[in-house]
C-alpha positions as a Python dict, from the first residue, in 0.01 Angstrom:
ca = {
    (1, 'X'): (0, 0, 0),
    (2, 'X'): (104, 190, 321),
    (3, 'X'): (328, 19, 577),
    (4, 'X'): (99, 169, 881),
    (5, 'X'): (-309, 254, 774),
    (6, 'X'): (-375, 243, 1219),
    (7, 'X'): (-108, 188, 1456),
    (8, 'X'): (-202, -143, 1597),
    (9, 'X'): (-197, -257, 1247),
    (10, 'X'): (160, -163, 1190),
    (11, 'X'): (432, -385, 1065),
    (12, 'X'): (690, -274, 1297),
    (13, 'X'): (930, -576, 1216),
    (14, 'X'): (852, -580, 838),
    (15, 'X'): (1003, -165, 823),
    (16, 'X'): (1269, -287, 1059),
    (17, 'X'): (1393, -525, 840),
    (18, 'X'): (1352, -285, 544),
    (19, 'X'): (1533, -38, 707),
    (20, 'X'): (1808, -265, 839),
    (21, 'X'): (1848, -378, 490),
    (22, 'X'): (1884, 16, 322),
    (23, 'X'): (2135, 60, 547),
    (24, 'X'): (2402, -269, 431),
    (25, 'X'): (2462, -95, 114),
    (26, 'X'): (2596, 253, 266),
    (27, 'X'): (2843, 73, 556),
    (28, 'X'): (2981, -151, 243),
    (29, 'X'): (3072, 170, 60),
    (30, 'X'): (3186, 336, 371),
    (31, 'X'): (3408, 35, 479),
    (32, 'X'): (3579, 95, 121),
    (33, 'X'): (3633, 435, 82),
    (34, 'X'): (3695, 488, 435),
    (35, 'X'): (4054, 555, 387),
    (36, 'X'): (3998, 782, 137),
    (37, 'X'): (3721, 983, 351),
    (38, 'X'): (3963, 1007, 619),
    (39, 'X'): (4265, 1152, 420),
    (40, 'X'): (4033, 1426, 285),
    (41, 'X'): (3858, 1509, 618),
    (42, 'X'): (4228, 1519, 766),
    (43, 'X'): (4332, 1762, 411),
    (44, 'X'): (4020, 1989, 418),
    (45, 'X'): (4113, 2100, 790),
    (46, 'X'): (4505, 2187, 718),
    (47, 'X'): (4551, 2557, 644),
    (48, 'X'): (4827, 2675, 383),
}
């Protein structure tokens, strides 16, 4: 079933909320690993 079939019968806050929601999972792993993400950003840009 399609989230929009005419734009005034759109769901706007239902795809908000889905899309607010597909996004919890990512900043969780990035708050973890951000240390680690950091240090090898910071090593991939040092020459030698």
């Amino acid at each position: 079933m399609p989230a929009c079939r005419a734009m005034a019968q759109c769901l706007f806050h239902l795809i908000m909320a889905a899309a607010s929601l597909a996004t919890v999972p990512v900043i969780i792993i990035f708050l973890i690993f951000q240390r680690h993400i950091v240090k090898g950003i910071a090593l991939a840009g040092l020459k030698g």
